[in-house]
C-alpha positions as CSV (number, residue, x, y, z in Angstrom):
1,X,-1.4,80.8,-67.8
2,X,-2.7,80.4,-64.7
3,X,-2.0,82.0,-61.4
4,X,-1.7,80.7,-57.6
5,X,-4.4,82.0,-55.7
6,X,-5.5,81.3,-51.9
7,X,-5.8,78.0,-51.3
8,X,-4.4,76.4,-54.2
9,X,-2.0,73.6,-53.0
10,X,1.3,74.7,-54.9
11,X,5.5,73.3,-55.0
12,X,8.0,75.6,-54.6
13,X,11.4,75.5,-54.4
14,X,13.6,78.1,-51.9
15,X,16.6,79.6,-50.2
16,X,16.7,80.9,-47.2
17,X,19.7,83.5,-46.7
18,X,20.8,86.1,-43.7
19,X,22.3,89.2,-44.4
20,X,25.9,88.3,-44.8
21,X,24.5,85.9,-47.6
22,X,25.0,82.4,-46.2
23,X,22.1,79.9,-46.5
24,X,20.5,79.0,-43.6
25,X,17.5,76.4,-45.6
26,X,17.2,75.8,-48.9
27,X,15.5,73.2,-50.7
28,X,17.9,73.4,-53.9
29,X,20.7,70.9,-54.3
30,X,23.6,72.9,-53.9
31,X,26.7,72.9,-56.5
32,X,28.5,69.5,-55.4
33,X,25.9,68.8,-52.9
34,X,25.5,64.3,-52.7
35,X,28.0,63.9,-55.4
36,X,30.7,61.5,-53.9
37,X,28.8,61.7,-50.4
38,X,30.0,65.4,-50.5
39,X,27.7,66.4,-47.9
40,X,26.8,62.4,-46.4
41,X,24.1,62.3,-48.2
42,X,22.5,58.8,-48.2
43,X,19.3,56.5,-47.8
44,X,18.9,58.0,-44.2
45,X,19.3,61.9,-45.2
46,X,22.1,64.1,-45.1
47,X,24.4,65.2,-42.3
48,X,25.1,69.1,-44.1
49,X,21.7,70.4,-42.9
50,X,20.1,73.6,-45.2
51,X,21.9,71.8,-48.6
52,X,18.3,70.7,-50.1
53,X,19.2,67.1,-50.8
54,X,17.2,65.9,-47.7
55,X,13.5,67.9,-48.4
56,X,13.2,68.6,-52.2
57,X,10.6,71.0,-53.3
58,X,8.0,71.5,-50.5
59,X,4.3,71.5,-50.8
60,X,1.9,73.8,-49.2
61,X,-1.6,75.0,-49.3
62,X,-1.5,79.3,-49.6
63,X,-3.5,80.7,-46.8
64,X,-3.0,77.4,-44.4
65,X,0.4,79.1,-42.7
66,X,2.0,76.2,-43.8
67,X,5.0,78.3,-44.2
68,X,5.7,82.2,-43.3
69,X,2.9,84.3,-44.3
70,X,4.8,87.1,-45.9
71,X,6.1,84.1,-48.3
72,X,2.5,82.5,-48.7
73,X,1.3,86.1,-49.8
74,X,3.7,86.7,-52.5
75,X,2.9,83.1,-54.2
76,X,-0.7,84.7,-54.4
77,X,-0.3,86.0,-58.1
78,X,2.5,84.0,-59.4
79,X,3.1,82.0,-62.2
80,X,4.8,78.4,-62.4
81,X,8.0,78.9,-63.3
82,X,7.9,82.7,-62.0
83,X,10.5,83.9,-58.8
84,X,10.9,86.3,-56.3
85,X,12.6,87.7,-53.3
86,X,10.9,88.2,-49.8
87,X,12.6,89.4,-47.0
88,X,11.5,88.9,-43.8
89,X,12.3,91.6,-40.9
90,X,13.1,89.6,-37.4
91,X,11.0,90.5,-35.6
92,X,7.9,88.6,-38.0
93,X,10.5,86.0,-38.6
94,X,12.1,84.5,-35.8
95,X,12.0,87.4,-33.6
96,X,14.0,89.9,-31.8
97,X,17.2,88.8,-29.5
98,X,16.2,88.8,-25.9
99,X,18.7,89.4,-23.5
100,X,16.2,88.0,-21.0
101,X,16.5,84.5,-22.4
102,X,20.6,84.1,-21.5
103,X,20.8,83.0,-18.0
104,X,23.1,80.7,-15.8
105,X,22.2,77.8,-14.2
106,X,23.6,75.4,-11.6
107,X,25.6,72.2,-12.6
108,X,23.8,70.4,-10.0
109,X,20.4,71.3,-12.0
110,X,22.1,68.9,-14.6
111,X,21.3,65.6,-14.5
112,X,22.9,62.4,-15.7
113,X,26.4,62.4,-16.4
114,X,26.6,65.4,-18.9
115,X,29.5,67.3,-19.4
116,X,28.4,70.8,-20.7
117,X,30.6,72.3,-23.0
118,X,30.4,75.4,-25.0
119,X,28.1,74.8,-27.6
120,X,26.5,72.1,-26.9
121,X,22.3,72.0,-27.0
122,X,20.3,71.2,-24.4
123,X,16.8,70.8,-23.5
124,X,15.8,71.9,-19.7
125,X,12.3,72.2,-18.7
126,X,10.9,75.4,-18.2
127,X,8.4,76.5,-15.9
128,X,5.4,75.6,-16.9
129,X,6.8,71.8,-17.5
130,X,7.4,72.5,-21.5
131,X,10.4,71.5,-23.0
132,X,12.9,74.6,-23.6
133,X,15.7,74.4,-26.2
134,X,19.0,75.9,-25.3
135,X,22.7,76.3,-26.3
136,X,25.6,76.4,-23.6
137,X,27.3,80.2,-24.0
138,X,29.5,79.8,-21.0
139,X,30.7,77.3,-18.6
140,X,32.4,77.3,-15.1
141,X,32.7,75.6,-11.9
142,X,29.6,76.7,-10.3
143,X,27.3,76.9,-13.4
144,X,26.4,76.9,-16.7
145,X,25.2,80.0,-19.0
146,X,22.8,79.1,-21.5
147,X,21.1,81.1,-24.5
148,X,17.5,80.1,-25.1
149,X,16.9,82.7,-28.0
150,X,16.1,80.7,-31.6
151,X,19.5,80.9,-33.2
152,X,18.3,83.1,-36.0
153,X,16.3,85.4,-33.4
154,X,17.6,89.3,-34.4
155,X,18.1,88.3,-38.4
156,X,16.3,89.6,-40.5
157,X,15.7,86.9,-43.5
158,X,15.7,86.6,-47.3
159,X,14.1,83.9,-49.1
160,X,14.2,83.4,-53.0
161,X,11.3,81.5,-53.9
162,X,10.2,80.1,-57.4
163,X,6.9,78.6,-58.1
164,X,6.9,75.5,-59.6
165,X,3.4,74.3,-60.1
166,X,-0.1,74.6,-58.5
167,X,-1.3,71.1,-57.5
């Protein structure tokens, strides 16, 4: 039978867990998951993100960091069909937590008419004019605390993979 090797365009299916076990991706249907709209699943997509109904199997070529590398290794060698368990320390997956990237802001740095709330996403624009995603952590008269870390940053990461074929 043949093997996945570098550079063989492959399908896989995954899960994606933290530590405490809940899933954070997946591309598996789970139990329940689009039957009766369970999860508002529809033409568009589905509204319960990380369930698998939206994405399906995913294709990617090994060696093309399609994907995270430690995960793209350990298909080299695998047979269709055959699984395995990667996990992923946080600091190569979506990093450490910095306390450096929690700061307050001013309200009057807001603009339009939004009404942070705890929360809430945002995107400001950083320093060098890039777009920087952030949640609201705190919220008072004068200003707004926000947490620009990934929200994964400090997990470390397990994926179950299974190859399904090479393309």
């Amino acid at each position: 039978m043949a093997t996945a090797k570098q550079g063989d365009k492959v399908r896989i299916n995954y899960t994606g867990t933290l530590e405490d076990g809940s899933v954070f991706d997946s591309t598996l249907k789970e139990e329940g998951c689009c039957e009766d709209d369970a999860c508002g699943c529809n033409d568009d997509g589905c509204d319960d993100e990380g369930c698998g109904c939206e994405t399906g199997p995913m294709e990617l070529t090994i060696g093309n960091e399609d994907f995270f590398p430690q995960i793209e290794e350990a298909l080299v060698g695998m047979a269709p069909g055959e699984k395995k368990t990667i996990v992923i320390p946080a600091e190569d997956a979506f990093g450490e937590y910095d306390e450096d990237e929690v700061f307050a802001i001013s309200r009057a740095q807001l603009t339009g008419d939004i009404v942070p709330e705890v929360g809430m996403e945002l995107e400001l624009t950083g320093d060098d004019d890039e777009p920087v995603e952030v949640v609201v952590v705190e919220v008072t008269e004068e200003a707004i605390t926000v947490d620009a870390n990934h929200p994964l940053a400090g997990e470390d990461i397990t994926y179950e993979i299974e190859l399904l074929e090479i393309l």
